[in-house]
N, C-alpha and C positions, 0 to 999 in steps of 0.2 A: 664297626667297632673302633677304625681307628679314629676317626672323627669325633666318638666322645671321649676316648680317650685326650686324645689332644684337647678338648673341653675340661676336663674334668685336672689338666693338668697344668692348665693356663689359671685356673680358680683356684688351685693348690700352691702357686707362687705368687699371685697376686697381681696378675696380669689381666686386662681386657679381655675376654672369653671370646668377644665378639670380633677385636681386631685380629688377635690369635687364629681365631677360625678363617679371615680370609688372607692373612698371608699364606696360612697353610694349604688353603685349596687354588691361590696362585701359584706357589711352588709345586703343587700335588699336576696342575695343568701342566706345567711346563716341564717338569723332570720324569713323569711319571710316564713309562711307552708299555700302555696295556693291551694287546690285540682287539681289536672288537669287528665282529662281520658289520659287512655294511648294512643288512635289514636293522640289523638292531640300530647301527648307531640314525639312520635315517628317522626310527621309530621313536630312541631317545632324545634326539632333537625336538620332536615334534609333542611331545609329550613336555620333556622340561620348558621349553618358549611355555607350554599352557600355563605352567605350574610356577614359574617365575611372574608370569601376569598377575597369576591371580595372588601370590603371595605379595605383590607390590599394591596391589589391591587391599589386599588386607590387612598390611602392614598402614597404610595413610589412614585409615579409619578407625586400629586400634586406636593411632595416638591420638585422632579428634577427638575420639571415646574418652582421653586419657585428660586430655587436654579443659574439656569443657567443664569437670569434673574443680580442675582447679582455678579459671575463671570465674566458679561461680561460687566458691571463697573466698574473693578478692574484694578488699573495699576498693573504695575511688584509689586511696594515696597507695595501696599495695599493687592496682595497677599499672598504677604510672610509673613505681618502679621499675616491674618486673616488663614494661614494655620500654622503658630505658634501659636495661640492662639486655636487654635482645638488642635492641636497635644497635648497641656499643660492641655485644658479642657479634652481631652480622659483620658488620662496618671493617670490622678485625680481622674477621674471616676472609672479607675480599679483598681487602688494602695488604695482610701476609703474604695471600696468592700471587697477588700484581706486583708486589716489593721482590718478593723471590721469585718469578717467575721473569720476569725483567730484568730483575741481577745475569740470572741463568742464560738467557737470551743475549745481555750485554757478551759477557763470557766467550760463548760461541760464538758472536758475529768476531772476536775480537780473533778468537785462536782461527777462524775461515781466514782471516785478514792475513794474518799471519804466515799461515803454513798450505792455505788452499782448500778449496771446500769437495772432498772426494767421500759421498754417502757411499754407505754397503749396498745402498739401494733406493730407487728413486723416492727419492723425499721434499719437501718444499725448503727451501733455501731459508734459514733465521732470518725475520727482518725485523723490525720493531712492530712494523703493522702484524707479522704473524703473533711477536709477542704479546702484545694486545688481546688478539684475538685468544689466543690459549691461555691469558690470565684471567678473561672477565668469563670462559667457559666453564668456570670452577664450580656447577650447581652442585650444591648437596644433594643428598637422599636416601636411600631407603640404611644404608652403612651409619650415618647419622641418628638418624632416629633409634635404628637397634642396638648403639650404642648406649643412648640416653637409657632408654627402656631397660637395659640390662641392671643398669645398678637396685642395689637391695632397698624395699621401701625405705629402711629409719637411715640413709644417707642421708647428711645434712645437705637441704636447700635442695633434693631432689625436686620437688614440683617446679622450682623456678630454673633449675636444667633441662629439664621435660621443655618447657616454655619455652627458653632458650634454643632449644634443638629444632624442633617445631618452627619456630620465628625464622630461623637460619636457613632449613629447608625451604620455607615458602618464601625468602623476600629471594634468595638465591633463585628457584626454578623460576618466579613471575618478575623481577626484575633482572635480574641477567639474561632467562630465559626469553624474553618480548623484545629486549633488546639487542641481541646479540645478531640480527639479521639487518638490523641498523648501521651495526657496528661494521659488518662486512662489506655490507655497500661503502659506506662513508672511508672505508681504506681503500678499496677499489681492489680486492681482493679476487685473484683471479685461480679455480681449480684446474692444476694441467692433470687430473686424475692418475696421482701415482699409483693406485690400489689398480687401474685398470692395466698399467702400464707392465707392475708385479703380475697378474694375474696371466699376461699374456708372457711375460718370461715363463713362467712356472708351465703353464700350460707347455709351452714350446721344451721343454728342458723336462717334464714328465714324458712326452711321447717318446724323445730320442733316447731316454732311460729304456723307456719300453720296446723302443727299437736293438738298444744293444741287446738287450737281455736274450735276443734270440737269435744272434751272432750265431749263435755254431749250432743252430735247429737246422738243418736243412729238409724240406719236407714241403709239396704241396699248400699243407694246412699252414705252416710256419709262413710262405707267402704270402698268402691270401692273407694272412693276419699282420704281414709286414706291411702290404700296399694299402689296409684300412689305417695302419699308423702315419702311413705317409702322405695318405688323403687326410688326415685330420691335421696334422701340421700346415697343409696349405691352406685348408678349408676348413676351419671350424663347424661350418654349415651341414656340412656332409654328416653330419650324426648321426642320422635315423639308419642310412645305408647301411657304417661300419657295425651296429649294433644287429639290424634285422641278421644281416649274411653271420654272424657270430654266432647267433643264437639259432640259426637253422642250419650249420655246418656240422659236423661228426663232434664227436667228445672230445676226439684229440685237439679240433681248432680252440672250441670253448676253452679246454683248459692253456692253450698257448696264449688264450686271450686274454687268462684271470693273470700266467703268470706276467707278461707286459704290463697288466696292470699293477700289480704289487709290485714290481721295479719300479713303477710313475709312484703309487705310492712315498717309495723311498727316497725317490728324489725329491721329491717337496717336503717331505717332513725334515731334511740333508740342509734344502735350501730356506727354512725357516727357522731350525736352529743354528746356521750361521748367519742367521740376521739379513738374509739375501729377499726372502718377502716376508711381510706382516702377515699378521694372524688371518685381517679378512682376506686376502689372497688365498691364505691357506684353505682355510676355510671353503673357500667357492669352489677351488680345484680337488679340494676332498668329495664337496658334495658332489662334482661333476663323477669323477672316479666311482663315486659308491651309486649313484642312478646307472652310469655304465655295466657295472658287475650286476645291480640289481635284473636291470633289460636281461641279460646273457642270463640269468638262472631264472628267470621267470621263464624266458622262452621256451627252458631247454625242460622245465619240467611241464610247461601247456601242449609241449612239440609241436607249438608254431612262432613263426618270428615276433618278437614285441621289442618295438622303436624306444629307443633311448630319446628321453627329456632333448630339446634342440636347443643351443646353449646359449638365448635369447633370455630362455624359461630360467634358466640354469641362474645368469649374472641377475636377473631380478630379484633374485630372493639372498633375502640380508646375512650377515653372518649367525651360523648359527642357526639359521631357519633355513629345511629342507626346501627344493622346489617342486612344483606341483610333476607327479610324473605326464 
């Protein structure tokens, strides 16, 4: 409800309905801290990726649908406008991005020169090749089009915005998109993979969360579930063990185990709202956390051990996409 609210309120001041709705579900992502179990959220992932495809899917075929409709009004000279006037709106499109995106770049290298270059967290250094690279990756898409599509049929010059929008998306995704792997080579652009570099902080900084959290347990079971924390800190490998013995221990280890885990929980979502890892960090070590919980209640309701995902499985799968258990 609140979502068409926000709609219905964005159309009642005069504002984009369509930009409106996604600063709001940025903001909604980043400020909003909703509990969710991890069956669900593993099941909503895996559900929204579907439902995201195929709306991106259906979304490039309305506007062909949209599109071909006003092609085939066009005499010769209404053509060549209206493919002059894409070509001029493209051109605009990528020469802003490059202009501002290189100012912005200038900027930075200028204040690192300056005052020293100390990230929150590993990042790649400004350099002009990076700036390059992040101004010609400016593809449009599916935000563009449902922008154009939003406005009311009797807008003036609507079919040649349609067009417009349409042209922008396609010369951006096939010519920045084909080239952009040119572009990298030709700077000699080299990945020192910070997302892997975060992923392995965070990892190391969930467990020892997980380790304080049972500081003043003292108990058999509180051991046992200390020494699988401290096997996973040296060894990421060791997976399948700390999960089997978790999930075939008494109730009381399972549940020392859920709570270590919502301590690691709170240290990564701690260490992503101060800007310490990015989102796909977050992300990979959430999903890792939630196939862990997952193992532990599946086993404990089959009452036999079931191995946690090995975390090979785990970093293969993209943001946002669960991994296979």
């Amino acid at each position: 409800m609140l979502s068409f609210g926000v709609w219905i309120a964005a159309e009642r001041l005069g504002l984009s309905a369509v930009l409106t709705m996604v600063c709001f579900a940025v903001t909604l992502k980043r400020t909003r801290r909703r509990p969710m179990a991890a069956r669900m959220r593993i099941a909503t992932n895996a559900v929204w990726s579907a439902v995201v495809f195929a709306l991106n899917i259906l979304a490039f075929i309305f506007i062909g649908l949209q599109v071909r409709p006003i092609l085939g009004g066009l005499d010769r000279a209404e053509l060549h406008l209206y493919l002059g006037v894409t070509g001029a709106v493209l051109a605009t499109a990528i020469g802003v991005r490059l202009a501002w995106h290189m100012s912005f770049n200038a900027v930075l290298r200028w204040r690192h020169r300056r005052w020293g270059y100390h990230p929150p967290r590993p990042l790649m250094r400004p350099t002009v090749g990076t700036g390059l690279v992040l101004s010609w990756a400016g593809m449009r898409g599916i935000v563009t089009l449902a922008a154009a599509l939003a406005l009311p049929a009797a807008f003036p010059q609507r079919d040649l915005i349609l067009f417009a929008a349409f042209g922008v998306v396609l010369g951006t995704l096939v010519v920045q998109g084909l080239t952009l792997k040119a572009l990298l080579r030709m700077l000699r652009l080299r990945d020192d993979d910070p997302v892997g570099r975060e992923t392995g902080a965070a990892r190391e900084r969930a467990y020892q969360a997980g380790l304080a959290s049972l500081t003043d347990v003292q108990s058999p079971d509180a051991d046992k579930v200390r020494e699988k924390l401290r096997t996973l800190l040296v060894s990421p490998e060791a997976d399948d063990d700390a999960a089997e013995d978790a999930a075939d221990g008494a109730a009381r280890q399972r549940a020392l185990y859920r709570q270590a885990l919502g301590a690691a929980r709170e240290a990564i979502q701690a260490m992503r709202d101060e800007d310490e890892i990015g989102d796909d960090a977050f992300l990979q070590i959430e999903q890792d956390l939630d196939w862990r919980e997952m193992a532990i209640g599946g086993a404990a309701r089959a009452g036999r051990p079931a191995p946690a995902p090995r975390p090979e499985a785990l970093a293969g799968a993209g943001p946002g996409q669960p991994a296979p258990p």
